[in-house]
BAKE-329129 format. One record per residue: residue number from 0; residue in three letters; x, y, z of N, C-alpha, C in turn. Coordinates in steps of 0.1 Angstrom, whole numbers. Example, Ala and Ser with C-alpha at 12.3 -4.5 7.8 and 13.67 -1.06 7.14 Angstrom:
@num 0 residuo ALA n.east 132 n.north -57 n.up 78 ca.east 123 ca.north -45 ca.up 78 c.east 132 c.north -33 c.up 78
@num 1 residuo SER n.east 128 n.north -22 n.up 71 ca.east 137 ca.north -11 ca.up 71 c.east 129 c.north 0 c.up 79
***
This chain:
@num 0 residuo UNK n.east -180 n.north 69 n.up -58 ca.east -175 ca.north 75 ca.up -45 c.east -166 c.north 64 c.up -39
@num 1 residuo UNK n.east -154 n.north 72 n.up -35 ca.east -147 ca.north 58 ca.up -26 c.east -151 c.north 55 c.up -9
@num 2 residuo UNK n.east -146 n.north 48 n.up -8 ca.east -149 ca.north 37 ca.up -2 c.east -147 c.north 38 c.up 13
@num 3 residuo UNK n.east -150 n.north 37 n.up 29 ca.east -137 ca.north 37 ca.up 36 c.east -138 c.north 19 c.up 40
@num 4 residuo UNK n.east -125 n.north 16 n.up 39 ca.east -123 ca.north 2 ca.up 40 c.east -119 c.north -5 c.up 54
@num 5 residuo UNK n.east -120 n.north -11 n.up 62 ca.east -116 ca.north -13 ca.up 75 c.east -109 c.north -30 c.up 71
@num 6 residuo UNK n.east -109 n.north -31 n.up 57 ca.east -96 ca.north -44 ca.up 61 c.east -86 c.north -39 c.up 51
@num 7 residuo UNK n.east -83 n.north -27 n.up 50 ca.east -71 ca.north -26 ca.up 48 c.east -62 c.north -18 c.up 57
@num 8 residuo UNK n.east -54 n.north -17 n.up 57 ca.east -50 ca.north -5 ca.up 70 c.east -32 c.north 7 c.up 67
@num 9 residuo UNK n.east -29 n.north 14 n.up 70 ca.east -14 ca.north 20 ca.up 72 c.east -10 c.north 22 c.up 83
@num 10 residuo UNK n.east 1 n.north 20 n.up 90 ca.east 4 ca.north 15 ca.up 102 c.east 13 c.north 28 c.up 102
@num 11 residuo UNK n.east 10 n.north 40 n.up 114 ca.east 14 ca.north 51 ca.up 120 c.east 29 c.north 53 c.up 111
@num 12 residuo UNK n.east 39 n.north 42 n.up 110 ca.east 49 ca.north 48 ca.up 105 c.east 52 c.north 44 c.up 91
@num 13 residuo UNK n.east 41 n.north 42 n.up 86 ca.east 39 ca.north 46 ca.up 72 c.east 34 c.north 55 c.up 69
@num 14 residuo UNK n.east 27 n.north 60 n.up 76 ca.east 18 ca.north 74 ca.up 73 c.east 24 c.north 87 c.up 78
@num 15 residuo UNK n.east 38 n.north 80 n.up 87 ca.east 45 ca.north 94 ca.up 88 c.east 56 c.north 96 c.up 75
@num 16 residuo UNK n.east 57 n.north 87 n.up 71 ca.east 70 ca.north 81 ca.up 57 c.east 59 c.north 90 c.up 46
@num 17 residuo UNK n.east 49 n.north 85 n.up 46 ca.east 42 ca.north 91 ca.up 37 c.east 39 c.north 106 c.up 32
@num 18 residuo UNK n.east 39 n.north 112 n.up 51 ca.east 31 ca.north 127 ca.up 49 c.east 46 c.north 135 c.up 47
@num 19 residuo UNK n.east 57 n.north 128 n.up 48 ca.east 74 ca.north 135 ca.up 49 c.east 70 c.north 137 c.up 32
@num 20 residuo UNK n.east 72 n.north 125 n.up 25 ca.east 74 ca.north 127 ca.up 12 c.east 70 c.north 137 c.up 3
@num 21 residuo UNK n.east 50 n.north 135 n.up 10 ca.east 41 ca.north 142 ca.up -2 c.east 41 c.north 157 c.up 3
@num 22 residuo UNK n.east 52 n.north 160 n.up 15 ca.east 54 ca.north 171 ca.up 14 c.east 67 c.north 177 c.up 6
@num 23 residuo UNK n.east 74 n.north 171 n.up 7 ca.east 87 ca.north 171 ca.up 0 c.east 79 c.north 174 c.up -17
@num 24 residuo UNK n.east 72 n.north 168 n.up -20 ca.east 66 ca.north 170 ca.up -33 c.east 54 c.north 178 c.up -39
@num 25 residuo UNK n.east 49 n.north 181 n.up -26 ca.east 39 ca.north 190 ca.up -29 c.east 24 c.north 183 c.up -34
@num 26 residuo UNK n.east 26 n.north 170 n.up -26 ca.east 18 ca.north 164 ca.up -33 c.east 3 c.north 160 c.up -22
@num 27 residuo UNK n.east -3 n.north 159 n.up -23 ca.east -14 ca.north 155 ca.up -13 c.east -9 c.north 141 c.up -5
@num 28 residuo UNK n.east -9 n.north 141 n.up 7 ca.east -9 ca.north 130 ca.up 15 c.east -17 c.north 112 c.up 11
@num 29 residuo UNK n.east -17 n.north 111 n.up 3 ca.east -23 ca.north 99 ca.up -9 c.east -17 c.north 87 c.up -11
@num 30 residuo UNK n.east -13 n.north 76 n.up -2 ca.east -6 ca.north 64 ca.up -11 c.east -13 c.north 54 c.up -16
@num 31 residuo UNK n.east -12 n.north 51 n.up -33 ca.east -21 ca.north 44 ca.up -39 c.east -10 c.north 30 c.up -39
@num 32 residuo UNK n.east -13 n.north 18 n.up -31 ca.east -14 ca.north 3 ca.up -32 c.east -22 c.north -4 c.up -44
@num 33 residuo UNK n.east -17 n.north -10 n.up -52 ca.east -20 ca.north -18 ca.up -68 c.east -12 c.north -26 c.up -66
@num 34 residuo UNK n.east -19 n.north -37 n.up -73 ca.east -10 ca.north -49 ca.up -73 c.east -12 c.north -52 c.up -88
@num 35 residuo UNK n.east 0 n.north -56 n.up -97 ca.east 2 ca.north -62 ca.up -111 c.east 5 c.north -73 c.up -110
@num 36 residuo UNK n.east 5 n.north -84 n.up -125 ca.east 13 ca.north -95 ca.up -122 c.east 26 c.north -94 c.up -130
@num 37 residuo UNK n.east 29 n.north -106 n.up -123 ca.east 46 ca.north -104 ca.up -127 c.east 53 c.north -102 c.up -112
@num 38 residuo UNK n.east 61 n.north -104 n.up -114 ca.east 73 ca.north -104 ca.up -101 c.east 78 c.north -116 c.up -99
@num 39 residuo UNK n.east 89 n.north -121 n.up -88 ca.east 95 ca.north -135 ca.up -90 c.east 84 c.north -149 c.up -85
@num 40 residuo UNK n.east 73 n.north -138 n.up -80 ca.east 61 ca.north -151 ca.up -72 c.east 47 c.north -149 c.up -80
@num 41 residuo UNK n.east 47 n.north -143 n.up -93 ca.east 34 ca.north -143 ca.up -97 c.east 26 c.north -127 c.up -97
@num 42 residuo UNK n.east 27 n.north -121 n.up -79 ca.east 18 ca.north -108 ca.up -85 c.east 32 c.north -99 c.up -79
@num 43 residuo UNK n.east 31 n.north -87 n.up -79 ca.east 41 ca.north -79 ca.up -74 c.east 28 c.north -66 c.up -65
@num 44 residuo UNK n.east 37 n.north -56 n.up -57 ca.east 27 ca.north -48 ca.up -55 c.east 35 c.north -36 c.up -59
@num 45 residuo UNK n.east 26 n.north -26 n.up -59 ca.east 36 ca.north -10 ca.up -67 c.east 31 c.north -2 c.up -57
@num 46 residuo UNK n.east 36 n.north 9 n.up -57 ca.east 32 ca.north 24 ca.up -46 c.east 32 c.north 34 c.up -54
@num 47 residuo UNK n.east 25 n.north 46 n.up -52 ca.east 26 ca.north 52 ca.up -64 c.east 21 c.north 66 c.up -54
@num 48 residuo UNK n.east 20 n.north 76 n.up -55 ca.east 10 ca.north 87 ca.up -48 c.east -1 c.north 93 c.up -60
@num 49 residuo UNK n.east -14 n.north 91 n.up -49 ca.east -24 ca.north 98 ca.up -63 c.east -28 c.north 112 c.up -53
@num 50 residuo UNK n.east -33 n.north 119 n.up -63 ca.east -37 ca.north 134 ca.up -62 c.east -53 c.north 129 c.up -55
@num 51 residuo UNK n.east -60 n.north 125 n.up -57 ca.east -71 ca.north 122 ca.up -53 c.east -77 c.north 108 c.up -53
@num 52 residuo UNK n.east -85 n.north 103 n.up -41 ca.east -93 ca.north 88 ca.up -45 c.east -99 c.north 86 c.up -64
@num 53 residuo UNK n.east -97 n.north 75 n.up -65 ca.east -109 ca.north 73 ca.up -75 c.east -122 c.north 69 c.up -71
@num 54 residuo UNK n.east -131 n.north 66 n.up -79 ca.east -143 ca.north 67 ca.up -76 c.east -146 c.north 50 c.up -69
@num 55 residuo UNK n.east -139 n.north 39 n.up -73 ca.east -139 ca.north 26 ca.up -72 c.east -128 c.north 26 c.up -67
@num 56 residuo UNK n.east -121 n.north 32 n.up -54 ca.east -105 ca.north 29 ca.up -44 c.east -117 c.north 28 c.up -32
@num 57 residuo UNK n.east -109 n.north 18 n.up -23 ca.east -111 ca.north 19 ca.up -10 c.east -103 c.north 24 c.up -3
@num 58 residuo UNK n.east -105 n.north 29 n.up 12 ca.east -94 ca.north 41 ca.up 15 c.east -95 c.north 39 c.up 29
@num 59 residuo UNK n.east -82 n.north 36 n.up 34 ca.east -81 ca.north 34 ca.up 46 c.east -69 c.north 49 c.up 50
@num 60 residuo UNK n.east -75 n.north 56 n.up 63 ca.east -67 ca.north 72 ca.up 70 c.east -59 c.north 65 c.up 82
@num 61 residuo UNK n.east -50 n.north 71 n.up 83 ca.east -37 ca.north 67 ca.up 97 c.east -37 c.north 85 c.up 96
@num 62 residuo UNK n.east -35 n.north 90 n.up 107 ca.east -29 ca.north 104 ca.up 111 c.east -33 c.north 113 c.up 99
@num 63 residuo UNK n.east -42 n.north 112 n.up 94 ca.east -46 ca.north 122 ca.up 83 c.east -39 c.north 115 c.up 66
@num 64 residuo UNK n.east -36 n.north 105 n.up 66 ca.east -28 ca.north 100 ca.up 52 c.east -35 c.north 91 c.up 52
@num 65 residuo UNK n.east -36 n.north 93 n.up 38 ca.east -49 ca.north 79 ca.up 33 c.east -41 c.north 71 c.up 22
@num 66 residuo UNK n.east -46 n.north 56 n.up 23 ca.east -40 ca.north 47 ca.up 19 c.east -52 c.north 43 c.up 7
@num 67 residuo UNK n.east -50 n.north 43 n.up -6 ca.east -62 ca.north 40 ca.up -15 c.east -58 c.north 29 c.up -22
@num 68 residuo UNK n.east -68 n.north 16 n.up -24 ca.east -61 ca.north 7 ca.up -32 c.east -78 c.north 5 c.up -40
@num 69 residuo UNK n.east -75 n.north 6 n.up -56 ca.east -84 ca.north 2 ca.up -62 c.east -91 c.north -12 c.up -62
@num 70 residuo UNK n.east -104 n.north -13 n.up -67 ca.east -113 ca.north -25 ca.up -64 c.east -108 c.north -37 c.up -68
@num 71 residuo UNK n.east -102 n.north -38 n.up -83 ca.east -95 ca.north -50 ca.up -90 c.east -78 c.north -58 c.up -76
@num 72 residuo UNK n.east -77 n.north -46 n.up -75 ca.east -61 ca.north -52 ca.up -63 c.east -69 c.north -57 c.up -50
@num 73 residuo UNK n.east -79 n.north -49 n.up -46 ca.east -82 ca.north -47 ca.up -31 c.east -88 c.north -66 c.up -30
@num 74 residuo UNK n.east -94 n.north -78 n.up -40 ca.east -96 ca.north -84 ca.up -38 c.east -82 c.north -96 c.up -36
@num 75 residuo UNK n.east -70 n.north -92 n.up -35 ca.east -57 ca.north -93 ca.up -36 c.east -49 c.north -90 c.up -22
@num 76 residuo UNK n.east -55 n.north -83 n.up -14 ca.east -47 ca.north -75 ca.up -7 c.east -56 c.north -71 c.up 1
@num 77 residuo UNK n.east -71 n.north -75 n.up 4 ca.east -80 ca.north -74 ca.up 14 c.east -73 c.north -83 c.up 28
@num 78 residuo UNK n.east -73 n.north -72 n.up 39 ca.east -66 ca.north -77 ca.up 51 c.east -54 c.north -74 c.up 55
@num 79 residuo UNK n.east -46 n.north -70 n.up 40 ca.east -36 ca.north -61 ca.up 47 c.east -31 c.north -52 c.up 53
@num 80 residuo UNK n.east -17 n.north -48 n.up 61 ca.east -15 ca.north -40 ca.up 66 c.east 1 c.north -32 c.up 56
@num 81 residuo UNK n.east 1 n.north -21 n.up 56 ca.east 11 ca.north -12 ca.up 52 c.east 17 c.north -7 c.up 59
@num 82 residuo UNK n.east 33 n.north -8 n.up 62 ca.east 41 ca.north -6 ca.up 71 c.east 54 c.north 2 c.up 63
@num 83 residuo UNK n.east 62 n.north 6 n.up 72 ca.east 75 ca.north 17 ca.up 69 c.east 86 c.north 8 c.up 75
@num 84 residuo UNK n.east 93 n.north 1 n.up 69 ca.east 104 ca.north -7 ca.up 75 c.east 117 c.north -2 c.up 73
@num 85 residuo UNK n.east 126 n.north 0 n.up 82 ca.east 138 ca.north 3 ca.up 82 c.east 150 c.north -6 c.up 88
@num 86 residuo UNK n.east 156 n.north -8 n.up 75 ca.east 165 ca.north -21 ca.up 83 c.east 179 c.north -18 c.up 74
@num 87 residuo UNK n.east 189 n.north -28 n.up 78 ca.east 203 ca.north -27 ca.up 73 c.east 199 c.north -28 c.up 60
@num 88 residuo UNK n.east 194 n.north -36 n.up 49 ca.east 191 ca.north -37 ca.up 37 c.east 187 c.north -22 c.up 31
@num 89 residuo UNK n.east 178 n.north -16 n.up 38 ca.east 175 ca.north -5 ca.up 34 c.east 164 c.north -1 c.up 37
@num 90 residuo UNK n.east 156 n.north 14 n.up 36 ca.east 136 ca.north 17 ca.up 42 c.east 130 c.north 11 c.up 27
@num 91 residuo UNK n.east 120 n.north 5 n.up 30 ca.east 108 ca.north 7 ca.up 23 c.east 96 c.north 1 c.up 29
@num 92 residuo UNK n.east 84 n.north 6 n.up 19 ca.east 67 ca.north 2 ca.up 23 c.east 70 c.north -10 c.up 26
@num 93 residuo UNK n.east 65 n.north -18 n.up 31 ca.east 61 ca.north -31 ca.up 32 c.east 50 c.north -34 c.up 37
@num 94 residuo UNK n.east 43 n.north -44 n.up 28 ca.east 26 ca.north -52 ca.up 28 c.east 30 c.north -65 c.up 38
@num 95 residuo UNK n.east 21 n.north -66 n.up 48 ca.east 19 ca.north -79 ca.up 53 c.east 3 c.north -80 c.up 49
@num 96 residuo UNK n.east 7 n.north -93 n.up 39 ca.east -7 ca.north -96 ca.up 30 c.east -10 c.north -111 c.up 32
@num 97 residuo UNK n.east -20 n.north -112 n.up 44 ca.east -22 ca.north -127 ca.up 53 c.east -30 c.north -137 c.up 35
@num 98 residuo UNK n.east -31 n.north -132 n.up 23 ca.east -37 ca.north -134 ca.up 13 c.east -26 c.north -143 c.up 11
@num 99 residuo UNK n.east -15 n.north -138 n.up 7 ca.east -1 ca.north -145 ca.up 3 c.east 2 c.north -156 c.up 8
@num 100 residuo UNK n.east 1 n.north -169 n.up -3 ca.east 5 ca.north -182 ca.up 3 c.east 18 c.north -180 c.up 4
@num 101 residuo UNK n.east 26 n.north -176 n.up -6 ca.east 41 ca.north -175 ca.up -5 c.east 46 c.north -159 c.up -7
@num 102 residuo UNK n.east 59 n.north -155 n.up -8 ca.east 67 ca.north -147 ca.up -9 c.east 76 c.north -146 c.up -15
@num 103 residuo UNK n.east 84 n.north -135 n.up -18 ca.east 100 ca.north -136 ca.up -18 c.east 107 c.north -133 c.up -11
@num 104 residuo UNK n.east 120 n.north -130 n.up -14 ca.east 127 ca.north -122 ca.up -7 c.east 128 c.north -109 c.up -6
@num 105 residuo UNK n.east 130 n.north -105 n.up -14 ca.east 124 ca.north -88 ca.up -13 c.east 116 c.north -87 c.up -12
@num 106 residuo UNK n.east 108 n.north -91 n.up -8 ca.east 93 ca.north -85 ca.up -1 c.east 83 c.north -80 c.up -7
@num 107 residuo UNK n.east 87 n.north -77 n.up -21 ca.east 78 ca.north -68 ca.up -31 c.east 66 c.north -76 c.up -42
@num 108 residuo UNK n.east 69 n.north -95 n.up -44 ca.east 61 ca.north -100 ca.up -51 c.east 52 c.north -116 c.up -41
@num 109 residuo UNK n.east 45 n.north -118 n.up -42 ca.east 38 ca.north -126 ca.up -40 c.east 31 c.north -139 c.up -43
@num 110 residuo UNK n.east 23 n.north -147 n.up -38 ca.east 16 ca.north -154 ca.up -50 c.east 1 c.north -158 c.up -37
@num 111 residuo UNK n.east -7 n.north -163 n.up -43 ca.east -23 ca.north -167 ca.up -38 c.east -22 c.north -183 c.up -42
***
């Protein structure tokens, strides 16, 4: 059974970014957070939409959109917050993950 998690979070305009899409797709309101390794700092993070929690996701709700990150990442990414950024560069998700000793510049890979 999943989880509901209070250190992870989606921040209002992620969860409106989110519920635009997964309507556009027909998809359930679902954004699944995982982190792999690899990227230019060691881990990277990915977005993905799932159809339903798994059984081992923790799952944090903003405005009815749930944010699910499985057990192996969530030790990774416990404390973060999930945001909708919009800037001259361009929109995307972005993780502020207080975990992350360092960064890059694109914002998408990390390190511990």
């Amino acid at each position: 059974m999943a989880t509901i998690a209070p250190d992870i979070a989606l921040t209002p305009a992620a969860a409106a970014r989110v519920a635009t899409i997964a309507a556009k797709q027909n998809k359930p309101a679902i954004l699944r957070l995982s982190v792999d390794g690899g990227g230019c700092s060691g881990f990277q993070y990915k977005f993905g939409f799932a159809d339903a929690p798994d059984s081992d996701d923790s799952v944090a709700e903003t405005d009815g959109v749930r944010l699910v990150v499985d057990s192996i990442s969530l030790d990774l990414v416990r404390g973060c917050q999930v945001d909708y950024v919009e800037s001259l560069g361009g929109a995307a998700f972005r993780v502020e993950n207080p975990n992350a000793a360092s960064g890059c510049g694109c914002g998408t890979s990390f390190a511990i």
